[in-house]
C-alpha positions as CSV (number, residue, x, y, z in Angstrom):
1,X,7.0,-6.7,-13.7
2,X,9.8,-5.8,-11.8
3,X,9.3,-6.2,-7.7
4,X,9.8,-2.4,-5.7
5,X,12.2,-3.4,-3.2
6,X,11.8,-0.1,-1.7
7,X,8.2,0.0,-1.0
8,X,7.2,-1.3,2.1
9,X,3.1,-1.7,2.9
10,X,1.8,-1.6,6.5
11,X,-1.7,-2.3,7.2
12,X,-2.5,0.3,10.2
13,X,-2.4,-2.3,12.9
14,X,1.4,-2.6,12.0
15,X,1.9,1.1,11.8
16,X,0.2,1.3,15.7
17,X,2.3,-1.9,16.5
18,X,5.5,0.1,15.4
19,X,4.5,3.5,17.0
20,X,3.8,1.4,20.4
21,X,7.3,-0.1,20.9
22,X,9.4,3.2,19.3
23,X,10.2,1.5,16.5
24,X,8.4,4.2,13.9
25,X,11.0,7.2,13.8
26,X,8.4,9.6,12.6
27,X,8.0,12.7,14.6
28,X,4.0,12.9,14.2
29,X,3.6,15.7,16.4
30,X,5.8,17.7,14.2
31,X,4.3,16.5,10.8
32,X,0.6,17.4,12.4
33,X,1.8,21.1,13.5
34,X,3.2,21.7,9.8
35,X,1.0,23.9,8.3
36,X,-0.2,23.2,4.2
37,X,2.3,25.5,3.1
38,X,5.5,24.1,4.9
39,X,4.6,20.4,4.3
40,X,4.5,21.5,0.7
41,X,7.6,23.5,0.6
42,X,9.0,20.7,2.8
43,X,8.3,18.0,-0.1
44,X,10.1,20.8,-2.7
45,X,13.0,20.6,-1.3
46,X,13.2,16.7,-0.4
47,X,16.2,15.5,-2.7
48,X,15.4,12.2,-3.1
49,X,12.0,13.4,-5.3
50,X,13.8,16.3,-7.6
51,X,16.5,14.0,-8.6
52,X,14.0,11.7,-9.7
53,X,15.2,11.2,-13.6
54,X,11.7,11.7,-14.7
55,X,12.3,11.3,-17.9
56,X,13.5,7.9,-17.6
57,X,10.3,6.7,-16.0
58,X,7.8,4.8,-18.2
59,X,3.9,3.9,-16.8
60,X,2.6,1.0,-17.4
61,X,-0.5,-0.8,-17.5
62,X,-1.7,-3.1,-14.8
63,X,-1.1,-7.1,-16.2
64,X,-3.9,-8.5,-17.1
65,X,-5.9,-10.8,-14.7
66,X,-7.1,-13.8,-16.0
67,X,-10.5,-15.4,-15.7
68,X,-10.7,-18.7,-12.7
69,X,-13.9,-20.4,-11.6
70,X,-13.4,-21.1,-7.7
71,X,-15.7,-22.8,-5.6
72,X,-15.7,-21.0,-2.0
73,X,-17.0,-22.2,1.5
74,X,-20.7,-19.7,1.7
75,X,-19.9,-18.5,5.1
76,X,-16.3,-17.1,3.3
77,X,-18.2,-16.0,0.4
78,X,-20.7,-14.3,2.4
79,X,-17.9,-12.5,4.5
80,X,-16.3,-11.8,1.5
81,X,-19.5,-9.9,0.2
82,X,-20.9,-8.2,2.9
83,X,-18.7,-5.4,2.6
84,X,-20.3,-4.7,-1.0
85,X,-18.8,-4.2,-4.4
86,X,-15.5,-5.4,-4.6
87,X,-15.2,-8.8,-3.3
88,X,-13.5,-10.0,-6.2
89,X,-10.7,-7.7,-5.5
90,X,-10.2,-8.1,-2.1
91,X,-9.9,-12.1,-2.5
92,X,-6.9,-10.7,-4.8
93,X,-5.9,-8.5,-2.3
94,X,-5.7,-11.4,0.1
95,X,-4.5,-14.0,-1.9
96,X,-1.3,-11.6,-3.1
97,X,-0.9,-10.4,0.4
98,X,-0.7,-14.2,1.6
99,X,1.5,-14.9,-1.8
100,X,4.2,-11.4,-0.9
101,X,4.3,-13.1,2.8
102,X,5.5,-16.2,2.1
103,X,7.6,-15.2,-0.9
């Protein structure tokens, strides 16, 4: 699968990080006081969307994940779970986020 060089993910600690120090250029104030409407008509006339070749653009499935048998610490495991369904994903979501950081 080819890597998306231009997306970039910020957990909101970052984002609040970035807005602190003046690094995020986003006028917030102004995006809150667009109504539905003009954000809408806003996104309809944003070039970089409607000169999207959309035919050109394929979906694709997800890879498949393959099966592992780890043994985990309890106290980790028990972390891990206590959030509910879904742990198996999140120790994928924090293995690949660990994996992306130190590629």
């Amino acid at each position: 699968m080819k890597k998306k060089e231009h997306i970039t993910s910020y957990l909101t600690t970052d984002i609040a990080k970035l807005q602190k120090s003046g690094a995020d250029l986003t006028d917030w104030n102004r995006l809150d006081a667009l109504s539905e409407s003009e954000l809408e008509d806003s996104i309809d006339k944003d070039n970089d969307i409607n000169e999207l070749d959309w035919k050109s653009i394929t979906i694709g499935m997800p890879s498949r994940k393959r099966e592992v048998h780890i043994r985990l610490d309890a106290d980790l495991l028990d972390w891990l779970k206590k959030n509910g369904r879904g742990y198996q994903t999140r120790i994928n979501a924090i293995l690949r986020a660990y994996m992306q950081a130190h590629n």
